[in-house]
VEXZAKE-930435 format. One record per residue (C-alpha): residue in three letters; x, y, z. Coordinates in steps of 0.001 Angstrom, whole numbers, padded with zeros to 6 digits, always signed. Example, Ala and Ser with C-alpha at 12.3 -4.5 7.8 and 13.67 -1.06 7.14 Angstrom:
Ala+012300-004500+007800;Ser+013670-001060+007140;
This chain:
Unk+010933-013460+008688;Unk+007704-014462+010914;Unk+004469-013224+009420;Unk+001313-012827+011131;Unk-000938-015448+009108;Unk-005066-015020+009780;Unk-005637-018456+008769;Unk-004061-019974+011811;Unk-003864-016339+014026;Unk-000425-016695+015013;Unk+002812-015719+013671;Unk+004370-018446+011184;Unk+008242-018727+009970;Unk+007490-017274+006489;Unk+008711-019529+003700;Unk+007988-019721+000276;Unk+007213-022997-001591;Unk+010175-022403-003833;Unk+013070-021027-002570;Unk+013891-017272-003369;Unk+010625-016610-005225;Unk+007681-015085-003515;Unk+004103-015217-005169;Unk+001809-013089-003817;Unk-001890-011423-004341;Unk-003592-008489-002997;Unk-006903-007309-003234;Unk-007645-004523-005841;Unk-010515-001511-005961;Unk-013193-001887-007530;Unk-013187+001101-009967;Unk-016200+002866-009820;Unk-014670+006334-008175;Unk-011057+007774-006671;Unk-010294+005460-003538;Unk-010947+006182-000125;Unk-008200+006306+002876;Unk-009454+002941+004242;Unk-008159+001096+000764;Unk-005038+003261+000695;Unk-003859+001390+004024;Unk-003668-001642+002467;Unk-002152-000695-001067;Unk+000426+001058+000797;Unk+001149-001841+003343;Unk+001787-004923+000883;Unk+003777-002316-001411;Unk+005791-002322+001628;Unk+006134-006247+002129;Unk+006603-006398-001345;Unk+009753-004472-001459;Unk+010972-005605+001822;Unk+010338-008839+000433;Unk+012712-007998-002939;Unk+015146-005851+000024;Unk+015810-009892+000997;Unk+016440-010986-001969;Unk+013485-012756-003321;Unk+012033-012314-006733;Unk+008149-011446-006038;Unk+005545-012094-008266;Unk+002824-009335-007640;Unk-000774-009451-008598;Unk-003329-007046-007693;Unk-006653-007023-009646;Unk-009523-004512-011135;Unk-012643-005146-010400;Unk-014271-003502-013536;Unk-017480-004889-013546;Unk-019770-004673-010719;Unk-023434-003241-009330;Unk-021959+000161-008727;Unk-020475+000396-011571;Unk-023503-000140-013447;Unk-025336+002101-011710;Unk-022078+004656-011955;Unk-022155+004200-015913;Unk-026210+004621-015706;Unk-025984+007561-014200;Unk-022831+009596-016562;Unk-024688+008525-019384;Unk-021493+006365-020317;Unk-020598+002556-021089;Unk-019500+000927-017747;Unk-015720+000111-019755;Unk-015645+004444-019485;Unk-016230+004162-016630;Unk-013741+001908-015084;Unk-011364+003060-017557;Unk-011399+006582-016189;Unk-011219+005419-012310;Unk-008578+003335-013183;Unk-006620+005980-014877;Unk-007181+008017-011448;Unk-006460+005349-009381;Unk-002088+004918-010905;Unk-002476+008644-010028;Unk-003664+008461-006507;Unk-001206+005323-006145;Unk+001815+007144-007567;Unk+001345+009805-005453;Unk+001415+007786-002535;Unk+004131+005785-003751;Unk+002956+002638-004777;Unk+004430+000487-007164;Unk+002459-001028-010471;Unk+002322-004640-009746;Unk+003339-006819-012200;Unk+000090-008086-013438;Unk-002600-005430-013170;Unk-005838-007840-014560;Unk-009034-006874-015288;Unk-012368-009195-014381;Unk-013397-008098-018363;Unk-010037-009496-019578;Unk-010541-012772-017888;Unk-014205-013335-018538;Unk-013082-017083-020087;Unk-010524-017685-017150;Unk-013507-017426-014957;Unk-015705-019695-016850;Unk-013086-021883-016310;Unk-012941-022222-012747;Unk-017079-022035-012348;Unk-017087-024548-014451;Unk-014111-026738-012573;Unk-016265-026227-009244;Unk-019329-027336-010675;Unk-018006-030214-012169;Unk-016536-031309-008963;Unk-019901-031119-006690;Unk-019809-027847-005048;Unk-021906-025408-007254;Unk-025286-025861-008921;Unk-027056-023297-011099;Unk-030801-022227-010454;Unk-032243-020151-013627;Unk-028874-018866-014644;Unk-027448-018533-011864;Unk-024628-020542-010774;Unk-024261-020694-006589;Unk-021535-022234-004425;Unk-022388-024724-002027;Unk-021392-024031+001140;Unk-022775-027253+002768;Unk-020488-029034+000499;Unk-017184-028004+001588;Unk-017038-028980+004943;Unk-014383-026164+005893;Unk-016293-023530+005129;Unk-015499-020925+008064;Unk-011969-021724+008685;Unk-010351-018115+007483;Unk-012881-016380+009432;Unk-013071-018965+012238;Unk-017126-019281+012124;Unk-019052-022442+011838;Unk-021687-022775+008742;Unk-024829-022871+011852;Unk-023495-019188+013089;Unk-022843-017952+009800;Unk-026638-019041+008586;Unk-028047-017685+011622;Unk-027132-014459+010670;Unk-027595-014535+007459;Unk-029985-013022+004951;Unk-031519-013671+001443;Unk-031734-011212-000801;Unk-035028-011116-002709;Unk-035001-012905-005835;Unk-032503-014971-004497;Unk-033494-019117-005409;Unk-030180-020314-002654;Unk-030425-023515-001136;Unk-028502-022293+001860;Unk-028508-019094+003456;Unk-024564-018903+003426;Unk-024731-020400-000438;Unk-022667-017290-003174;Unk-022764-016463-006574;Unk-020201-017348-008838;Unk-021918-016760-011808;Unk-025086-013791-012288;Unk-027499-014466-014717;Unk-027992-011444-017217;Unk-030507-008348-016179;Unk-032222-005851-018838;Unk-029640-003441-019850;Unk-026581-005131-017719;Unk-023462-006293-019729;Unk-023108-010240-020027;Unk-020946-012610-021920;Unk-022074-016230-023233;Unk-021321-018873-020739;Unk-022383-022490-020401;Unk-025386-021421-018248;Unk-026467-018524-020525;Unk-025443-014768-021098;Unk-024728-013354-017266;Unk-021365-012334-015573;Unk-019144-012982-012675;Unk-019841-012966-009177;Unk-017275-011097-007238;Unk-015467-013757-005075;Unk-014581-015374-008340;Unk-012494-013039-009938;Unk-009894-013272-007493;Unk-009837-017030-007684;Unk-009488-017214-011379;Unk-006802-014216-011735;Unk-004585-015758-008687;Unk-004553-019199-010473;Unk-003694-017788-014006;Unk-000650-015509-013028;Unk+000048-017229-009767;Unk-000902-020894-009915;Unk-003324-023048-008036;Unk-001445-022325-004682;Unk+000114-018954-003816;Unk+002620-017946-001367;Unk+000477-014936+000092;Unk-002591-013488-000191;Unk-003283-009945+001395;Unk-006415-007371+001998;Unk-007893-005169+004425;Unk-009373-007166+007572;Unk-013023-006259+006136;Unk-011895-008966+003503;Unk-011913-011697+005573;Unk-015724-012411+005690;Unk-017426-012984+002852;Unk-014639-012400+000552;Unk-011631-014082+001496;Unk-013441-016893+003101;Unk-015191-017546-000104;Unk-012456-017166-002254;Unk-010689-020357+000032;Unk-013745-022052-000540;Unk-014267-022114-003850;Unk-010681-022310-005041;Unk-009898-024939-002750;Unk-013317-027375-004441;Unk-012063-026352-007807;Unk-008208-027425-007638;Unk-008567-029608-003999;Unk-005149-028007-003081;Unk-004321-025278-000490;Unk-004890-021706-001941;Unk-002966-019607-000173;Unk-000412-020521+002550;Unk-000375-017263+004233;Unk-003031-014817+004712;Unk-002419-011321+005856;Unk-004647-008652+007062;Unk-004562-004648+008038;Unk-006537-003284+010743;Unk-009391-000559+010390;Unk-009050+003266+010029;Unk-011145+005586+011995;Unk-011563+009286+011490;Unk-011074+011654+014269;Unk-012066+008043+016701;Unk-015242+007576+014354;Unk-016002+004598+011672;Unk-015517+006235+008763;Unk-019158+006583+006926;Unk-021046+008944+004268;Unk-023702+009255+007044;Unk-021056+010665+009253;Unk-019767+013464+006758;Unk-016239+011931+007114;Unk-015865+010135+004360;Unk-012767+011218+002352;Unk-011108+009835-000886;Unk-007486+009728-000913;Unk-008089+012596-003964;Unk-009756+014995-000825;Unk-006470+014105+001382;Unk-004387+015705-001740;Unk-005772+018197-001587;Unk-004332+019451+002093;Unk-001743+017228+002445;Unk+001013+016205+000367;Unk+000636+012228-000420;Unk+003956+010856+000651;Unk+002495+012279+004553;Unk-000375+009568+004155;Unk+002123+007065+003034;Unk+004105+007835+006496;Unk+001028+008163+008564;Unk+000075+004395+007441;Unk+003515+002600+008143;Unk+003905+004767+011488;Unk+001924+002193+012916;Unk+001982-001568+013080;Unk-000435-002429+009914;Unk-002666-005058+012515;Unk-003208-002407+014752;Unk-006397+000095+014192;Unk-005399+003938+013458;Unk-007019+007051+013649;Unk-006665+009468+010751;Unk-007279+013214+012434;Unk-005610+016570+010999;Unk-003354+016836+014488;Unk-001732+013349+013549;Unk-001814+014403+009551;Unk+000304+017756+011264;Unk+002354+015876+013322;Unk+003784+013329+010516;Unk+004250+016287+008302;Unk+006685+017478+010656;Unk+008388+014372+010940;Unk+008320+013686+007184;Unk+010083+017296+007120;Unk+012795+016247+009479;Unk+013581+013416+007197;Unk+013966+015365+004287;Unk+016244+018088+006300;Unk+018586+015251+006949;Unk+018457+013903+003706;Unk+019361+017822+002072;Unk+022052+017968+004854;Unk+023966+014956+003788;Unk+023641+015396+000176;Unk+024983+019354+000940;Unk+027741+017357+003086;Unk+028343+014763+000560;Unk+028664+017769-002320;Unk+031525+019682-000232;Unk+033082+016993+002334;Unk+036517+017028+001552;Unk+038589+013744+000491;Unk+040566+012795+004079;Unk+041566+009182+004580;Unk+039124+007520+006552;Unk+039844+007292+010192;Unk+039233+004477+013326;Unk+036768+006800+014502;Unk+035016+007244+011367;Unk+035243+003081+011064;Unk+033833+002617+014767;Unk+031283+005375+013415;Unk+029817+003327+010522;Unk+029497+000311+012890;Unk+027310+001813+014847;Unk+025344+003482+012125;Unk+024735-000279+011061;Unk+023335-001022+014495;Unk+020197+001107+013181;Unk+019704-001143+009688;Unk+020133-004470+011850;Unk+017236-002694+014362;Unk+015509-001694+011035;Unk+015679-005448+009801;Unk+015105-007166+012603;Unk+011406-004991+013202;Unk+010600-005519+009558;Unk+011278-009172+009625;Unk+008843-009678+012854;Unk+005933-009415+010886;Unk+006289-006252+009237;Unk+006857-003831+011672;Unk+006803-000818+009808;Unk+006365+001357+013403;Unk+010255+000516+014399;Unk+011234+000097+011244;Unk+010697+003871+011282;Unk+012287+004813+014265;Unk+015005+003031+013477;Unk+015619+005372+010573;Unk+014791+008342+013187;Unk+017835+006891+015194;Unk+020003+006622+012523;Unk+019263+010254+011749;Unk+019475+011478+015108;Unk+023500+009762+014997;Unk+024247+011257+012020;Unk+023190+014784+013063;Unk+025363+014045+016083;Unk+028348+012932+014715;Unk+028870+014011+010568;Unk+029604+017473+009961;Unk+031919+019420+007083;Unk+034798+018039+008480;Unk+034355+014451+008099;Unk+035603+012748+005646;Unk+033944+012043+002364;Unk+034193+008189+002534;Unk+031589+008537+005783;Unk+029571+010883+004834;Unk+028637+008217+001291;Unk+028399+005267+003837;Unk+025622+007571+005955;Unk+023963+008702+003013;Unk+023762+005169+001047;Unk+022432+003521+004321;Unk+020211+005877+005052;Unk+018582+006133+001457;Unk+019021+002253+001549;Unk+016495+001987+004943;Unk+013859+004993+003272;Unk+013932+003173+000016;Unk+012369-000223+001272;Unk+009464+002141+003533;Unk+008976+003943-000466;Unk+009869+007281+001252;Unk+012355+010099+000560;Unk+011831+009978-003055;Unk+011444+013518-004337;Unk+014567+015129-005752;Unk+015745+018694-004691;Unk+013551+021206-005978;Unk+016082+023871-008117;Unk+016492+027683-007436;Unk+015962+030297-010394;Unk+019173+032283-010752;Unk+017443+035484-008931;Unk+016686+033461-005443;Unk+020439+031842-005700;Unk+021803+035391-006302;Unk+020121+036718-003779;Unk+021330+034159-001417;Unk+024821+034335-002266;Unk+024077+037940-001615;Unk+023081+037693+001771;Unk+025896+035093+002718;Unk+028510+038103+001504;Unk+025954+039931+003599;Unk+026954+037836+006573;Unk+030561+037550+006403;Unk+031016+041062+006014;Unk+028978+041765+009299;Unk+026389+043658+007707;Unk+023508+042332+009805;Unk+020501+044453+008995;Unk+021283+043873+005042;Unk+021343+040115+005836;Unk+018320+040092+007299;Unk+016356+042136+004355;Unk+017808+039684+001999;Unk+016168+036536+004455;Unk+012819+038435+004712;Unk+012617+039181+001135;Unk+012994+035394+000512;Unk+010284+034487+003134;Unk+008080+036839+000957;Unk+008933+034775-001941;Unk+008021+031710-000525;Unk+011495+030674+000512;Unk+012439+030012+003882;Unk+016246+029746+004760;Unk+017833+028394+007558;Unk+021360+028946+008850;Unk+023343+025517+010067;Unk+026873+024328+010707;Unk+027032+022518+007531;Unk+026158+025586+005931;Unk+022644+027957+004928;Unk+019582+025485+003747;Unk+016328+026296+002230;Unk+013173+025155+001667;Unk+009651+026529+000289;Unk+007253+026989+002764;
């Protein structure tokens, strides 16, 4: 598998530093509201890798943090009259919502910055102890003069970085480009003791601290949305790299930017929507096919046409999933045949396409259509009289391919008695060549929300 890495902007041979075993750590949201479509992209995406990842045969360790105390979620906690642990409590709650809905796994360590406060500590303290912070008032910073590779994630030089920096006031920095690692407590914000007085952590820190306690001091990969890069990521290499002097992560991977409707997404814009809003028109496994319909590097626009168009798509899927599973319920046992043998090779032409995108750098865009081509060959060639043996291969291989992408999930919904009567009803209707009684029985469906739909494996139905 060759992955994409930022830190040296070319695609690498992707192997881990021990063999079969995969640690890896993705940026988490900071939980202060529901999550917008921008962060959706890359929770979905490195769900992805990490079951493709486990598809191969590694065991992954998966960390993806909290970010539970912050600036805006002081000032969310100020303003709902409630502690800033409500606060984050409740967004966090909504966020395993959000995520389930778009089918994201629960990593295996979900930590909080609150839980870690001594972890943290920890590493400031390392840092400091080894030359590269100094603390002004309170305040701990990271100096950036002292760690000479400062810029090599986002491939800036410390002279073009300060020229465009700025100083916030109240800000006692030796260097423009200098961080916090550790705030110094203001009236009415939450602090824990520390060796430099009550305050709490800076936000590059966290990550630091959380990879090294569930990861180690060196990780296999670390992932995030490309607005990551600079300051985060860049200052998370930094200071984990003065506090242990090893390599942090060896692989660094990035998704590109969403626009809406060919706009930056932006409050000032009015097109600003939370992956709660998108629920709310669109069921959530569509998002989770509009993001891996492109490759994750590339930039995509999120518009109601393309929301339509997936929909559609996501729909076709499902038909062909319902058609094998009606297939699969009635095929008949026959011995397996040459042709049906020759039949399932070439179905497995379609997983090797499927593996071979998804190995060069996660190419989730072919790695779809490859599951489109497999679906347009089974349409073509399974029907009610092939044998039962084939029919299991298609449908194993086929929910085999959707299950890495985290699609195709949702069971069958279940008829009451009255709709199944009624169908049976109208398929008496039809054999007996009583056309206009048929055709009352389909409408009266269609009234009731069910749509039917007459095909050579037999009548289907859906809800519309």
């Amino acid at each position: 598998m060759k992955i994409f890495n930022t830190m040296s902007r070319k695609k690498e041979d992707f192997v881990p530093m021990v063999p079969g075993e995969v640690k890896m750590y993705s940026c988490g949201p900071t939980v202060y509201n529901y999550f917008h479509i921008g962060n959706a992209r890359p929770f979905i995406i490195f769900d992805i890798l990490r079951r493709y990842l486990e598809y191969r045969g590694y065991k992954v360790t998966f960390v993806q943090n909290f970010t539970d105390v912050d600036d805006k979620i002081i000032k969310r906690a100020k303003e709902e009259g409630i502690t800033e642990k409500e606060v984050a409590d409740k967004y966090i709650q909504e966020y395993f919502k959000d995520a389930q809905g778009l089918g994201i796994r629960k990593a295996d360590h979900h930590p909080r910055v609150t839980e870690l406060i001594p972890d943290i500590i920890n590493v400031v303290k390392r840092i400091e102890d080894n030359g590269f912070a100094y603390e002004v008032d309170g305040d701990v910073y990271f100096d950036t003069v002292k760690f000479n590779e400062y810029g090599k994630l986002s491939k800036q030089n410390l002279e073009e970085l300060e020229a465009g920096a700025r100083v916030d006031v109240g800000e006692v920095k030796r260097n423009p480009m200098d961080f916090a690692l550790w705030k110094s407590q203001k009236p009415g914000e939450p602090a824990w003791e520390s060796p430099w007085g009550l305050g709490r952590p800076g936000w590059h820190i966290e990550c630091s601290a959380m990879a090294m306690k569930f990861l180690g001091e060196t990780i296999d990969i670390h992932s995030g949305g490309q607005d990551l890069i600079f300051p985060h990521h860049e200052n998370e290499v930094a200071q984990s790299e003065a506090a242990t002097g090893k390599p942090f992560s060896r692989y660094w991977m990035h998704n590109g930017f969403i626009n809406i409707n060919n706009e930056k997404m932006s409050k000032s814009l009015n097109n600003f929507f939370t992956v709660r809003d998108i629920s709310e028109m669109y069921d959530l496994e569509v998002v989770r096919l509009f993001m891996i319909s492109s490759h994750y590097r590339s930039p995509i626009n999120f518009s109601k046409d393309l929301l339509d168009s997936i929909k559609s798509s996501l729909e076709r899927l499902y038909i062909a999933k319902s058609n094998l599973m009606h297939l699969l319920k009635n095929a008949k046992d026959n011995p397996e045949s040459q042709e049906d043998k020759d039949l399932e090779a070439k179905l497995l032409t379609h997983k090797e396409s499927f593996i071979a995108a998804m190995d060069d750098d996660l190419n989730t865009a072919d790695a779809v259509s490859a599951i489109f081509d497999l679906v347009r060959d089974v349409n073509s060639n399974i029907n009610e009289d092939s044998s039962k043996d084939l029919v299991k291969f298609a449908f194993d291989l086929y929910m085999e391919l959707a299950g890495v992408l985290g699609i195709l999930n949702k069971k069958e919904e279940s008829l009451d008695d009255e709709i199944e009567k009624l169908i049976e009803e109208r398929q008496q209707a039809r054999k007996d060549k009583n056309w206009a009684l048929a055709d009352k029985i389909r409408d009266d469906l269609k009234d009731k929300g069910i749509i039917l739909e007459d095909t050579p494996q037999g009548v289907k139905w859906r809800r519309a």
